[in-house]
VOGU-3710 file (C-alpha; in Angstrom, 3 decimals, decimal comma):
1> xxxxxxxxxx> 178,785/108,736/264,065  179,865/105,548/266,101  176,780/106,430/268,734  174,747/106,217/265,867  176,247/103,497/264,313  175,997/101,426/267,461  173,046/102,285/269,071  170,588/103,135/265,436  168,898/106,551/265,793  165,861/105,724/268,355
11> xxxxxxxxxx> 167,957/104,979/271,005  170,344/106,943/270,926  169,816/109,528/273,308  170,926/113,018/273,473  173,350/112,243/276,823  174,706/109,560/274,630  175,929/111,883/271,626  177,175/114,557/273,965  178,672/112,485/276,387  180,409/110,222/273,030
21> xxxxxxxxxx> 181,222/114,167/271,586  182,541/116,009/275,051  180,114/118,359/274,444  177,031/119,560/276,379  173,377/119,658/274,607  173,462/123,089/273,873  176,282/122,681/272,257  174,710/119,616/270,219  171,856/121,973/269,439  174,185/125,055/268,651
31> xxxxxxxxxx> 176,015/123,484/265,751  173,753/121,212/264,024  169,667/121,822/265,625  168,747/118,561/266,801  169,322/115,268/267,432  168,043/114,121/263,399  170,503/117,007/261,692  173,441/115,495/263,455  172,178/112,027/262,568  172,065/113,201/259,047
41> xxxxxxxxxx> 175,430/115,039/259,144  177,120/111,350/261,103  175,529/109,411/257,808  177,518/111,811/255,721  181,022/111,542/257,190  179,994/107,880/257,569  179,537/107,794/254,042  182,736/109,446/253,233  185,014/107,065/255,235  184,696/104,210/256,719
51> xxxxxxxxxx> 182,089/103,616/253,906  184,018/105,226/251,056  185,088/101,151/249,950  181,625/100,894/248,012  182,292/104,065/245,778  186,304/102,581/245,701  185,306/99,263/244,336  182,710/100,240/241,737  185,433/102,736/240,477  188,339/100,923/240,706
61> xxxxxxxxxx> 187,332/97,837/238,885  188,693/96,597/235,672  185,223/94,160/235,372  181,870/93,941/236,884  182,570/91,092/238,564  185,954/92,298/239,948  183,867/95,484/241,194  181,370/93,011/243,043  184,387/90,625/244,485  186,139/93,961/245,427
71> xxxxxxxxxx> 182,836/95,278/246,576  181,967/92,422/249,093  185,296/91,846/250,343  185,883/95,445/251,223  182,733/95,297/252,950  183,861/92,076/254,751  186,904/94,280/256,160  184,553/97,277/256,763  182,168/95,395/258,645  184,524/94,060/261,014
81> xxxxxxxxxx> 186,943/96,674/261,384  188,742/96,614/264,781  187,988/100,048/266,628  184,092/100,688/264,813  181,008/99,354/265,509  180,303/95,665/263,191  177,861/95,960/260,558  177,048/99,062/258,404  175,076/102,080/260,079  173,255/102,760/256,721
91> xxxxxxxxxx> 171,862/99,221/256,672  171,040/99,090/260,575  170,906/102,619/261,998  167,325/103,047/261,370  166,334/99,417/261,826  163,209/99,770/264,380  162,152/103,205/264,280  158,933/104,672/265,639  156,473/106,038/263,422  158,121/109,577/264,532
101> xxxxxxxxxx> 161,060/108,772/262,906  160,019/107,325/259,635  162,236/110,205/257,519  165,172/108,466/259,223  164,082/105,267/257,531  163,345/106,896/254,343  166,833/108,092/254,422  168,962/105,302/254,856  166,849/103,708/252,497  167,343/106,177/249,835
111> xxxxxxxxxx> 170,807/106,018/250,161  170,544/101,823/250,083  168,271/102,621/246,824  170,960/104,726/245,395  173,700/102,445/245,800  171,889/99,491/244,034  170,811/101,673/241,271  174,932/102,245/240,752  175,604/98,517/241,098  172,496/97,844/237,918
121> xxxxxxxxxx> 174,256/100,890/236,298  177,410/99,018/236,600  175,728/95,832/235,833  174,133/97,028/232,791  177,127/98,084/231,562  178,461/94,828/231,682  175,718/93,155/229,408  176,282/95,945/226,679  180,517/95,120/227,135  179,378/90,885/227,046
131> xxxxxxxxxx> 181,302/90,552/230,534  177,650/88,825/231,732  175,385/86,800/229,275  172,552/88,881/227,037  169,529/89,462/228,901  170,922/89,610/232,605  168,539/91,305/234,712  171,243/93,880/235,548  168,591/95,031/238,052  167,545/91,808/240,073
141> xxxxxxxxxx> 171,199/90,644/240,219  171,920/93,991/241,938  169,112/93,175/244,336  170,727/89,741/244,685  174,489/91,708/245,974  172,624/94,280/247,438  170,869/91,324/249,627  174,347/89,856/250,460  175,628/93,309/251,832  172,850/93,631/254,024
151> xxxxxxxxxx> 173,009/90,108/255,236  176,973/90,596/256,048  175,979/93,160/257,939  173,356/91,592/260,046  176,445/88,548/260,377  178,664/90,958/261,385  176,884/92,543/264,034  175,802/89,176/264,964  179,870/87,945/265,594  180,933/86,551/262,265
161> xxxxxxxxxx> 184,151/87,582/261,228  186,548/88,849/258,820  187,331/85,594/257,239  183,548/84,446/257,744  182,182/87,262/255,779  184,726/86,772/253,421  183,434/83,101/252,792  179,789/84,522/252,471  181,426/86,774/249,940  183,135/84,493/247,776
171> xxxxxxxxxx> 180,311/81,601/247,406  177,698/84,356/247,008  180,435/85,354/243,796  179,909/81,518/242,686  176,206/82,610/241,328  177,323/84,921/239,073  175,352/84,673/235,966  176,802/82,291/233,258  173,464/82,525/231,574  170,336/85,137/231,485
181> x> 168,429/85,625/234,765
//
């Protein structure tokens, strides 16, 4: 997962995963078929922890807004957590891909898609309970957090830290709607 997570899927080689996994490539092949199973199966435990914060937050909230503050601030901690690669591997393990590994792509981006469709869910939810104004565009204003994940990530892998993400985070939390957009 950290190979992955590092490196994105195109160049990450298979002497990279088996030399990161103590295994051999026959091995590698033996328990999951190729290189884009495992990638699919290191997405999956990714998803379940060091990821886990985004399912966390939207579930743990008392308010829509508390599950975005909670939402960006986990990622803040995620993103620069000592011991892991920065960034998130869903937003930059597939980043340049060749045209052979477009499904790779289609992946992460499915799971991206997912994701914001919970956040408008969420979002939606909030216009019907009048915790944002009538006629919020649950679904743009997810694409609006949705863009400020992705661009912690890209800060994070690009140095920023904790406390800098963090500030991203709280004045991207100042345009929360106070009227329709």
């Amino acid at each position: 997962m950290q190979t992955f997570w590092q490196h994105g899927y195109d160049t990450t080689s298979v002497t990279a995963l088996t030399d990161a996994m103590g295994i051999n490539a026959s091995s590698l092949y033996a328990a999951f078929g190729d290189k884009r199973a495992l990638f699919s199966t290191a997405v999956e435990r990714y998803l379940a922890g060091p990821a886990s914060f985004t399912r966390t937050a939207m579930d743990g909230a008392a308010s829509a807004r508390d599950a975005v503050w909670q939402l960006l601030h986990a990622a803040a901690a995620a993103y620069t957590r000592p011991g892991y690669p920065r960034g998130c591997l869903v937003i930059s393990g597939a980043t340049n891909c060749t045209a052979q590994s477009v499904d790779v792509q289609a992946e992460l981006r499915a799971i991206r898609a997912a994701g914001q469709r919970d956040l408008a869910k969420r979002l939606r939810a909030a216009v019907r309970d009048r915790q944002l104004p009538a006629g919020t565009d649950a679904h743009r204003l997810a694409a609006f957090y949705a863009g400020i994940l992705q661009a912690m990530s890209g800060l994070a892998r690009d140095g920023a830290t904790r406390t800098d993400l963090e500030a991203v985070a709280d004045i991207a939390l100042t345009a929360w709607p106070t009227a329709p957009i």
